[in-house]
Backbone bond lengths (Angstrom), bond angles and torsions (degrees), N, CA, C in turn:
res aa  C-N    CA-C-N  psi(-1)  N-CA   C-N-CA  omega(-1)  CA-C   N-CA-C  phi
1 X - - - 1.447 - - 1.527 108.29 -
2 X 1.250 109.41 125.11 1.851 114.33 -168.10 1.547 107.02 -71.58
3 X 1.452 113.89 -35.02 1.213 120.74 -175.02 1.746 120.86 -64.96
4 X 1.697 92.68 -32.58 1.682 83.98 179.22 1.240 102.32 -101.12
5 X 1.079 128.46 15.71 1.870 125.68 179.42 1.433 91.85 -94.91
6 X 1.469 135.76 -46.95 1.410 124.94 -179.44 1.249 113.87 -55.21
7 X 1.735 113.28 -48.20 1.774 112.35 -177.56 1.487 103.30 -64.85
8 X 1.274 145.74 -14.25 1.338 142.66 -173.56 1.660 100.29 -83.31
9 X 1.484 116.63 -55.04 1.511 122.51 -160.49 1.553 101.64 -90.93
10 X 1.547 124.23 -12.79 1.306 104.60 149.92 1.614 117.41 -96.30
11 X 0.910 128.99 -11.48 1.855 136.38 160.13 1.666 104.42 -37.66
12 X 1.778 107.36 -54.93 1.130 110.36 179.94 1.188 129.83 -70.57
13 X 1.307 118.25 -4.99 1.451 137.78 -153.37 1.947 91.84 -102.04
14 X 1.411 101.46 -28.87 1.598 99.89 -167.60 1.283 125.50 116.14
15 X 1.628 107.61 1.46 1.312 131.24 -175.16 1.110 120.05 -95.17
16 X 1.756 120.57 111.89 1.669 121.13 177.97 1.456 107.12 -53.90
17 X 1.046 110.27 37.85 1.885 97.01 172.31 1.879 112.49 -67.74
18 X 1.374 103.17 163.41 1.242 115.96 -169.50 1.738 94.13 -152.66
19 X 1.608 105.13 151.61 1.709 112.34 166.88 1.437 94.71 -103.40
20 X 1.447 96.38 148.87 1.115 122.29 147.86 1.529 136.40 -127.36
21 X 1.014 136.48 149.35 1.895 135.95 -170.79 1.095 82.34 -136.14
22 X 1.180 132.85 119.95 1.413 140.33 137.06 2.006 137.14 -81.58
23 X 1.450 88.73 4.92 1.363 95.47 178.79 1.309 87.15 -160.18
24 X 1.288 120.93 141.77 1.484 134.90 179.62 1.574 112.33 -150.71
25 X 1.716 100.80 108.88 1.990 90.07 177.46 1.313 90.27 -121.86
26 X 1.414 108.19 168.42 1.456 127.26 173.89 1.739 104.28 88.46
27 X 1.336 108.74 40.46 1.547 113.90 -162.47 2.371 92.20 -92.52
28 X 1.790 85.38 112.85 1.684 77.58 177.35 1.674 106.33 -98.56
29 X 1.225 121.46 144.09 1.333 131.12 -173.34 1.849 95.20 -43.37
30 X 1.985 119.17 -54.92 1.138 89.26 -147.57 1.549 93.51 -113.04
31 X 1.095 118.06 44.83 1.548 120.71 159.01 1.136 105.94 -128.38
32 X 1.766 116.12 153.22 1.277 163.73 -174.53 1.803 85.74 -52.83
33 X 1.195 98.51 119.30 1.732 99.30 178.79 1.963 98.80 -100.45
34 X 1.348 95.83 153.84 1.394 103.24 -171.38 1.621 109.15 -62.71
35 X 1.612 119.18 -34.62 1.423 101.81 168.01 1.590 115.45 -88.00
36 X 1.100 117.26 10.63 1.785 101.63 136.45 1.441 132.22 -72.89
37 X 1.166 118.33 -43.47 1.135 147.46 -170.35 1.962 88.67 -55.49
38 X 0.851 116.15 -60.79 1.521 139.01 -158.97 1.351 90.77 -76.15
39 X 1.528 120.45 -52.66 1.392 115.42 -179.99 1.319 112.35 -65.27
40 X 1.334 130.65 -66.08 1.441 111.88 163.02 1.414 136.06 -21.05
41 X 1.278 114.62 -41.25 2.027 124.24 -175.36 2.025 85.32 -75.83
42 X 1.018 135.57 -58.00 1.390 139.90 -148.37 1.784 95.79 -79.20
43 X 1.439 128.33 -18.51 1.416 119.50 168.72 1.943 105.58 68.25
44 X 1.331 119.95 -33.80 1.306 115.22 -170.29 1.367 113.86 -105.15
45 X 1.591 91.01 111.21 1.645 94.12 156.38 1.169 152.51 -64.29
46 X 1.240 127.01 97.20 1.243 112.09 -166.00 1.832 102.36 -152.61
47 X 1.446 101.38 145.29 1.467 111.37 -169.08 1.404 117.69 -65.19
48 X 1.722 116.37 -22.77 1.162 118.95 152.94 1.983 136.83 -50.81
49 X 1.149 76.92 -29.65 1.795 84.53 171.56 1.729 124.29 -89.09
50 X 1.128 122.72 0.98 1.213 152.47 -177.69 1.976 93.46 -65.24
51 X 1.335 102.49 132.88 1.779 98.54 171.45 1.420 98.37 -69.30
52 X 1.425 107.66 145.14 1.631 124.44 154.32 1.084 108.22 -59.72
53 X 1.850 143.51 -42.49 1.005 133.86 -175.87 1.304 102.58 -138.02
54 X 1.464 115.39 156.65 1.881 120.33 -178.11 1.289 82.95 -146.41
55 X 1.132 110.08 114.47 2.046 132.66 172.31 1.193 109.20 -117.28
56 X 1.625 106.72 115.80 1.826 111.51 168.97 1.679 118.68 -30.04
57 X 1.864 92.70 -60.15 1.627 103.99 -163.50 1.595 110.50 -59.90
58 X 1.524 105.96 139.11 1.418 89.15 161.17 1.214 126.80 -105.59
59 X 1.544 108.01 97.42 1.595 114.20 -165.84 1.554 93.63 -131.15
60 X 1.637 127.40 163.47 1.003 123.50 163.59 1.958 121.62 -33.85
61 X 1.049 95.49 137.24 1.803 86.71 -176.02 1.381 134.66 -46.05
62 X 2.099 101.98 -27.28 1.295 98.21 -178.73 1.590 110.09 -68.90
63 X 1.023 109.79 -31.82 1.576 123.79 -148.53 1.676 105.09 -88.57
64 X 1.780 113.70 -22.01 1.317 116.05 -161.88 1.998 79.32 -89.19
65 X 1.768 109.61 -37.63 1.608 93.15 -171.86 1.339 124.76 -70.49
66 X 1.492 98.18 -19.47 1.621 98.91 -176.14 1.529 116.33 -68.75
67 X 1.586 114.23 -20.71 1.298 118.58 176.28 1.413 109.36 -73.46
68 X 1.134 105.15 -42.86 1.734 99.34 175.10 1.241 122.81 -82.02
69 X 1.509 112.04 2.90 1.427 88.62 157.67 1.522 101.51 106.89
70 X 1.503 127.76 4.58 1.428 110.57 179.68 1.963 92.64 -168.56
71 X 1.352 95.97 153.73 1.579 106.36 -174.26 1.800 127.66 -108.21
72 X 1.016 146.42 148.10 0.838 148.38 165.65 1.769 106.01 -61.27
73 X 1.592 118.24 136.23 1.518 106.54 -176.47 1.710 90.04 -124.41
74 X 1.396 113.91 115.11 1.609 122.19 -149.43 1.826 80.15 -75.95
75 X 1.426 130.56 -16.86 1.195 111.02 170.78 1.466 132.96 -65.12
76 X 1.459 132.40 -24.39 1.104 169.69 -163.67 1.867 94.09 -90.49
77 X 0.984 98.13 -57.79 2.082 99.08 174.29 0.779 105.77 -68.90
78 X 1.400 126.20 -48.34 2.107 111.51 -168.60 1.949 102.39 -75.53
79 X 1.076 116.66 -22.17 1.351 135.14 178.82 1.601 99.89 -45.56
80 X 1.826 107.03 -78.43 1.106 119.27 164.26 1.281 124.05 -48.52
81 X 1.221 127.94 -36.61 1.719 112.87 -176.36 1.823 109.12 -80.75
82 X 1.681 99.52 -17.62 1.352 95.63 175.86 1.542 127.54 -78.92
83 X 1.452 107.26 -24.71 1.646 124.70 163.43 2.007 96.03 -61.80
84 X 1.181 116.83 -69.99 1.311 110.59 -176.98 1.524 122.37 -47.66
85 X 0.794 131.37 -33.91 1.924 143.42 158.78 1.538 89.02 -68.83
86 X 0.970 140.04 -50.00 1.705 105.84 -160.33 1.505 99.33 -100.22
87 X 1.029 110.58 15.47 2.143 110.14 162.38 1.471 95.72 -106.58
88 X 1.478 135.19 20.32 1.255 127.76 166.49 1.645 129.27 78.80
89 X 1.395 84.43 10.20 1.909 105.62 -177.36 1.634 101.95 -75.94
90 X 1.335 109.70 132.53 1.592 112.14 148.98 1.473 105.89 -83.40
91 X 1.589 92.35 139.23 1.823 89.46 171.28 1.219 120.88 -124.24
92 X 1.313 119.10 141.39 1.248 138.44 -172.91 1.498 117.23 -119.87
93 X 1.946 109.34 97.01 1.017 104.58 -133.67 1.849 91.86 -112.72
94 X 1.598 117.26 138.16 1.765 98.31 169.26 1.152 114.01 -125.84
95 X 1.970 90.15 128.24 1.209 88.93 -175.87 2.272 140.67 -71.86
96 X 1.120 111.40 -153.14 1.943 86.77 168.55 1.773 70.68 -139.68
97 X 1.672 94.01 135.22 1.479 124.34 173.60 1.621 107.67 92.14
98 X 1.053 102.94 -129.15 1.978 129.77 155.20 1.115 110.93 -121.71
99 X 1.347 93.72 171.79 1.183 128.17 169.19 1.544 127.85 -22.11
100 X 1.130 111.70 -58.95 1.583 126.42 178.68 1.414 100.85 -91.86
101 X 1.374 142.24 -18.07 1.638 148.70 158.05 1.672 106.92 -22.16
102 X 1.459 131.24 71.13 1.385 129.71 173.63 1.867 107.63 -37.79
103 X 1.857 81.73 123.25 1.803 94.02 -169.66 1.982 80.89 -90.79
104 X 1.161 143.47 -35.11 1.091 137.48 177.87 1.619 97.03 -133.81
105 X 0.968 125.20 167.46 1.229 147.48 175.14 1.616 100.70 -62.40
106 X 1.571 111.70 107.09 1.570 113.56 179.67 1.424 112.01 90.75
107 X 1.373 104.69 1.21 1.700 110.35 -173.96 1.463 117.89 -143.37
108 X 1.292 99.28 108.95 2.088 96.69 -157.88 1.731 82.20 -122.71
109 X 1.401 98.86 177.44 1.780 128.91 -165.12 1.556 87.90 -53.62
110 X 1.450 121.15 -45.78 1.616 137.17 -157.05 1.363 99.46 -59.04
111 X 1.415 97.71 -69.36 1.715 118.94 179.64 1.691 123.70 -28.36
112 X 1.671 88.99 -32.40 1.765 114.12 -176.17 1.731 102.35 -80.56
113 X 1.383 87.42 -57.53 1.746 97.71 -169.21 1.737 111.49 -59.98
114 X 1.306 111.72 -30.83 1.379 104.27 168.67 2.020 130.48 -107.25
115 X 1.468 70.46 28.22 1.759 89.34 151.74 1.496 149.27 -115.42
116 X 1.417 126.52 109.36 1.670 113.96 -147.28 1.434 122.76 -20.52
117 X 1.423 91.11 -41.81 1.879 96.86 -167.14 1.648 101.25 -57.65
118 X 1.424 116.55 1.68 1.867 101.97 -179.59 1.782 107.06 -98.02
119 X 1.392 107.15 -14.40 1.382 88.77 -164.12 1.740 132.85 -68.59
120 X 1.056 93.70 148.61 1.829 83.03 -177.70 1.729 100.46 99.05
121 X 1.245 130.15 5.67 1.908 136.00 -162.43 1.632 82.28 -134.63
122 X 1.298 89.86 144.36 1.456 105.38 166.74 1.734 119.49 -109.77
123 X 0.874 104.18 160.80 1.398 102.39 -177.68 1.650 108.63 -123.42
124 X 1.368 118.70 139.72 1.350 114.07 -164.00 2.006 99.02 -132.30
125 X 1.252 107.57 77.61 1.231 105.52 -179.01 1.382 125.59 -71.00
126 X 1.441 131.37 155.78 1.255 121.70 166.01 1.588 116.67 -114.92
127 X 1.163 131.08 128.67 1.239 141.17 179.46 1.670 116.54 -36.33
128 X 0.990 159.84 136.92 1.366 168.14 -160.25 1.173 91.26 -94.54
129 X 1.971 139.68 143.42 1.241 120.18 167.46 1.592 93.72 -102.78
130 X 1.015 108.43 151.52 1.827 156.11 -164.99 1.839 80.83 -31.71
């Protein structure tokens, strides 16, 4: 997972980095979900790093939440990443799909990355397979 190998090799570097997943679909009861995985490399607990959403389906996020019944509110994420930047965290953030992968309806990885509240956070996307 690219996302928790960066929070590890900048951890080592001396860097308060931390992961975050803020949207997670395709979550199976008895496997290791990627924001564990991420939580483990990042060492810090904290309720801020917790996904906003954990969706069974694995469908793009908007589309897996709308089936269940509830939405991501992209205000509520920049909220959180802005509490996490002002406790001095680098963030190292992964996304579900790409880039253009709508995390809510009208609100994709892009949408995030070119909004102040991202700068200085990395984003660690994973490719969609074919």
């Amino acid at each position: 997972m690219v996302a928790a190998a960066l929070v590890l090799a900048l951890r080592q570097r001396g860097v308060r980095a931390v992961g975050f997943k803020p949207v997670e679909t395709g979550v199976v009861p008895q496997e290791a979900a990627d924001s564990e995985v991420l939580a483990a490399a990042t060492t810090v607990d904290l309720d801020l790093l917790r996904p906003l959403l954990r969706l069974p389906e694995a469908l793009a996020p908007a589309v897996a939440a709308e089936r269940a019944g509830v939405a991501l509110d992209p205000k509520v994420l920049e909220s959180r990443i802005h509490a996490l930047r002002a406790a001095g965290y680098t963030l190292v953030v992964e996304g579900a799909g790409g880039l253009l992968v709508p995390l809510a309806w009208g609100y994709t990885a892009w949408t995030w990355l070119d909004a102040p509240v991202s700068r200085r956070s990395w984003w660690a996307g994973r490719a969609s397979a074919p």
